[in-house]
C-alpha positions in Angstrom: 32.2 -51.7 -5.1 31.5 -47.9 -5.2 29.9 -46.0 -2.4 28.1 -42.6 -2.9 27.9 -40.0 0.1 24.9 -37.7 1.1 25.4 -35.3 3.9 22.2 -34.0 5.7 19.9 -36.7 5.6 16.0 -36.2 6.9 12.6 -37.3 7.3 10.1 -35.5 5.9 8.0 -36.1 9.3 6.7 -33.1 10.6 7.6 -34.1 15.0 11.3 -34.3 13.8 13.1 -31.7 15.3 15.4 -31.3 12.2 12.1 -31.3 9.7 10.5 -28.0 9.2 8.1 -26.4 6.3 10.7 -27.2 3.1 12.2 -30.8 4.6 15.7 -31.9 3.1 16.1 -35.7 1.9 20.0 -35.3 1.4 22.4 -33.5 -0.5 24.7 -35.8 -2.5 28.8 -34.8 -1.9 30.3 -37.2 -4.0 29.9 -41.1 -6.0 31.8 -43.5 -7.4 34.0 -43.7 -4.4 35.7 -46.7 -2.4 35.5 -47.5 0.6 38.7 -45.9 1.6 37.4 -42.4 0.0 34.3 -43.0 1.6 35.7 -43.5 5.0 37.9 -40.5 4.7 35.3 -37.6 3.0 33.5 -38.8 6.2 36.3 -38.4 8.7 36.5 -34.5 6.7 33.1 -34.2 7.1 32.8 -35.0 10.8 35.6 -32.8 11.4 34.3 -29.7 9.7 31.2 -30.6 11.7 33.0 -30.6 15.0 35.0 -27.7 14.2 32.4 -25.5 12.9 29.0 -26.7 14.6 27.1 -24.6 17.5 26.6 -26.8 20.6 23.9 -29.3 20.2 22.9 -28.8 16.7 21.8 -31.2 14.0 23.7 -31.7 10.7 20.8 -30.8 9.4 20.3 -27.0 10.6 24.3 -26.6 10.4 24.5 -27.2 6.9 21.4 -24.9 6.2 23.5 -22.4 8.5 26.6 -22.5 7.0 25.6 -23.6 3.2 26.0 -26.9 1.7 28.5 -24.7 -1.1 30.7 -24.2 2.6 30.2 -27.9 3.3 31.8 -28.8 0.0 34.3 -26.3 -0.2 36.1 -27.7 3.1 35.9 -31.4 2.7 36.4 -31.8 -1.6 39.8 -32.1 -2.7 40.4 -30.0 -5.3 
């Protein structure tokens, strides 16, 4: 079985605090994974998201913030 991973997943509901005028679905990191890669590029990207996030904000805003290009850069093996 392969798994696929999306980072920055959102309604398109307008009340959602993470919603705004141009609403993000996801942005795809990697497919064709198992579930060992799967549960690892998350681990990465929880970290980078700990590390790196300002105090109480959504995945959402922090990878508009920082750039999903960032995102990839620190939790894709080369």
């Amino acid at each position: 079985m392969h798994e696929t991973v999306c980072v920055n997943v959102q309604t398109t509901n307008a009340e959602d605090m993470n919603a705004g005028a141009q609403a993000r679905v996801a942005d795809l990191l990697a497919t064709n994974l198992n579930r060992d890669e799967t549960l690892g590029l998350v681990r990465k990207l929880l970290a980078f998201y700990k590390e790196n996030a300002k105090k109480k904000e959504r995945t959402a805003k922090f990878v508009a913030r920082v750039g999903i290009e960032a995102v990839k850069a620190a939790v894709l093996e080369k």
